[in-house]
C-alpha positions, 0 to 999 in steps of 0.5 A: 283224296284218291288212295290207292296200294300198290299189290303183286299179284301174287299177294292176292292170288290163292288167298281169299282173304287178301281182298277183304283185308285190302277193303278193310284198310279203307281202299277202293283202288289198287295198283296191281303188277301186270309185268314186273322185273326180277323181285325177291318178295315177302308174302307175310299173310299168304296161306301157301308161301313167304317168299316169293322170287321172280325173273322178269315176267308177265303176270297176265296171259299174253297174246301169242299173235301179238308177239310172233316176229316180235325181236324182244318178247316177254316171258309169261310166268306160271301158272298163267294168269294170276293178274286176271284171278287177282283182279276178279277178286278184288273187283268182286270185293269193291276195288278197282284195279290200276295195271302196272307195268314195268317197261325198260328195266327187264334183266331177263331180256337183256341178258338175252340180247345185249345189244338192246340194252344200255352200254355205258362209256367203258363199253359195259352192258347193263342187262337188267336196263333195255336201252329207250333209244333202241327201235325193238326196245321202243317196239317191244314197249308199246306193245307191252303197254299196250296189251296190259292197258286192254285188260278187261280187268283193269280201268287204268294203266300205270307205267314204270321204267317208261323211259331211260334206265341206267345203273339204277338197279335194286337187285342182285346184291347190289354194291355200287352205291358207294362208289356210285354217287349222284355225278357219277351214277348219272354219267354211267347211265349214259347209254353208248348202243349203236342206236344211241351212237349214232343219234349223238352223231346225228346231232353233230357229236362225235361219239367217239369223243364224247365217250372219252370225256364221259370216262374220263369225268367219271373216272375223276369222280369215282377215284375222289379227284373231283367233287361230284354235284349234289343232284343227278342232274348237275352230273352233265355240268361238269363235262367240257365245252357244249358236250353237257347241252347235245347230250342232253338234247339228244337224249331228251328227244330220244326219251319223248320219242319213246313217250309218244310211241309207247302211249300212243300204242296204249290209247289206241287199244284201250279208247279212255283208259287213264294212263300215269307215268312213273316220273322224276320232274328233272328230265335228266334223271334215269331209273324206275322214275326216268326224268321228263319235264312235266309239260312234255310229260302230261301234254298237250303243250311243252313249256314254249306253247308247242304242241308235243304230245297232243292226245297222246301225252299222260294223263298223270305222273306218279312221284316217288315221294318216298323221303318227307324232306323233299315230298313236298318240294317235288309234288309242288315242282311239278304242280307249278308246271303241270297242264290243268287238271292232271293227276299227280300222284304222290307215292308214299312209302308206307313199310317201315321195314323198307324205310319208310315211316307209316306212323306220319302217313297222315302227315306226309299225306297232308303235305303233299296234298296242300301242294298240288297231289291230287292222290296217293300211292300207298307202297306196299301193302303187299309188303307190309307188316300188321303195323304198317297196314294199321297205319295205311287204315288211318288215312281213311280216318284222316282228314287229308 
């Protein structure tokens, strides 16, 4: 079974060690950032550093050309091209390196400009979630994907945040958790940007109208008036009349349009490189894994036989199997109705200081395997501490 680690650049960059202790592990791959959001990060075995703070940025040097004009471009953070130095040394050591690219959550480009960021039904912009259904953020996306997919460096290319993103933010001393559960969190992702006005009324929803319910239904949950739905995808039951079923279509369609741009883009500028999708299997989710049905997702038909995607759709999804509770039901979920011979990778948290559980790496990896995941995501070998590394090791003594 395929077993890769996920890596920031910066963890390699300037260590000449950091390869070999990746190779040492066992791992023959690796998915290393390319362009990322805002991190705060540890570097436990780097020799120059500890902590490492980033704004939003790319890692690889960018294309001026591709960019002049562009309404939305991404920042270049220095000292430039630490992805290319990263990747070189561990190519040089045996490793193949994925690229991983972070696409609609970027709190430096949306603080920049508001307007193509997602405003939820009280009218309040979140900066750090660009907006899926804007024009310059789909342009700016399949641009960015684009550029990282034709690295040299890289022989694959995985996608995050390709889709919607909503109140999902793990930064900035975050404090809405409480507040926010699944209902609630689901009816504050719902984006109310003039792009997205203006398709729910081309849909034949008032905006106007569909706004108040959504406020008003929020409002109720948030203050303990209604009891909210276990899951974010139940959040839209609980809207009135068919408000639930054109909000929902409308924002599917947005989503499958960004889709289909975004990896068109990539496989035109890189012929044959694998392109995976950070995904949810329930098409209404919105975060760093935006929810799409995996038969629209991996193409080439959606469920009712209609073509979608055609040679545009994914190759592979990559599940955030982060709790063993519901690893398994996820990755057999999304099995069931995958096109054959898709690659579906499971991601494992393997950083106990994150909580995870890299003890029963080797049990969890078994799990998902027997259920359809065709591979593993190791996150984060970055981040780990000695144990956690010894745990990532066992694996490849695992029967998995």
């Amino acid at each position: 079974m395929r077993r890769s680690a996920n890596l920031y650049p910066w963890d390699v960059d300037g260590d000449p060690a950091a390869a070999d202790r990746i190779a040492g592990l066992g791992l023959t791959e690796v998915t290393l950032a390319a362009a990322y959001h805002s991190v705060r990060a540890v570097t436990p075995y780097h020799p120059q550093h500890r902590i490492v703070t980033r704004d939003a940025a790319t890692y690889y040097r960018t294309d001026p050309a591709r960019w002049r004009g562009s309404r939305l471009r991404p920042v270049q953070a220095e000292p430039s091209g630490s992805f290319e130095r990263a990747a070189a040394q561990l190519r040089a050591a045996g490793i193949t390196v994925t690229a991983w690219a972070v696409l609609t959550h970027n709190s430096r480009l949306g603080a920049a400009d508001p307007s193509c960021t997602v405003e939820n039904a009280f009218g309040d912009s979140y900066p750090w979630a660009l907006c899926a259904g804007s024009p310059a953020v789909r342009d700016y996306a399949a641009a960015l994907a684009a550029e990282v997919a034709a690295l040299a460096g890289a022989g694959a290319i995985e996608l995050e945040a390709c889709g919607w993103y909503g109140i999902e933010h793990g930064s900035a001393h975050d404090k809405t958790a409480g507040a926010a559960g699944p209902a609630a969190g689901w009816l504050l992702s719902v984006c109310f940007c003039a792009a997205c006005g203006q398709a729910y009324a081309a849909a034949g929803a008032d905006p106007v109208q569909l706004r108040a319910a959504i406020r008003s239904t929020a409002d109720q949950v948030l203050a303990g008036h209604r009891e909210g739905p276990g899951s974010p995808g139940d959040g839209p039951g609980i809207l009135p009349g068919d408000m639930a079923e054109v909000l929902l279509a409308v924002r599917a369609a947005l989503a499958e349009r960004f889709l289909r741009e975004v990896i068109a883009a990539v496989r035109d500028a890189a012929p044959g490189k694998p392109v995976l999708v950070h995904a949810h299997h329930d098409p209404r989710a919105a975060g760093a894994n935006p929810g799409y049905d995996p038969a629209v997702l991996l193409g080439p038909a959606g469920a009712d036989g209609v073509v979608l995607l055609g040679p545009a759709g994914a190759d592979g999804v990559v599940l955030a199997c982060w709790d063993p509770a519901v690893a398994a039901a996820d990755v057999a979920w999304t099995a069931a109705v995958a096109p054959p011979g898709a690659r579906i990778a499971a991601s494992l948290l393997a950083v106990a200081g994150l909580g995870g559980q890299p003890a029963t790496l080797p049990e969890q990896a078994e799990a998902v395997r027997a259920v359809g995941a065709t591979e593993l995501r190791l996150y984060h070998a970055g981040l780990a501490a000695p144990s956690d590394l010894a745990a990532i090791g066992s694996l490849g003594s695992a029967r998995v």
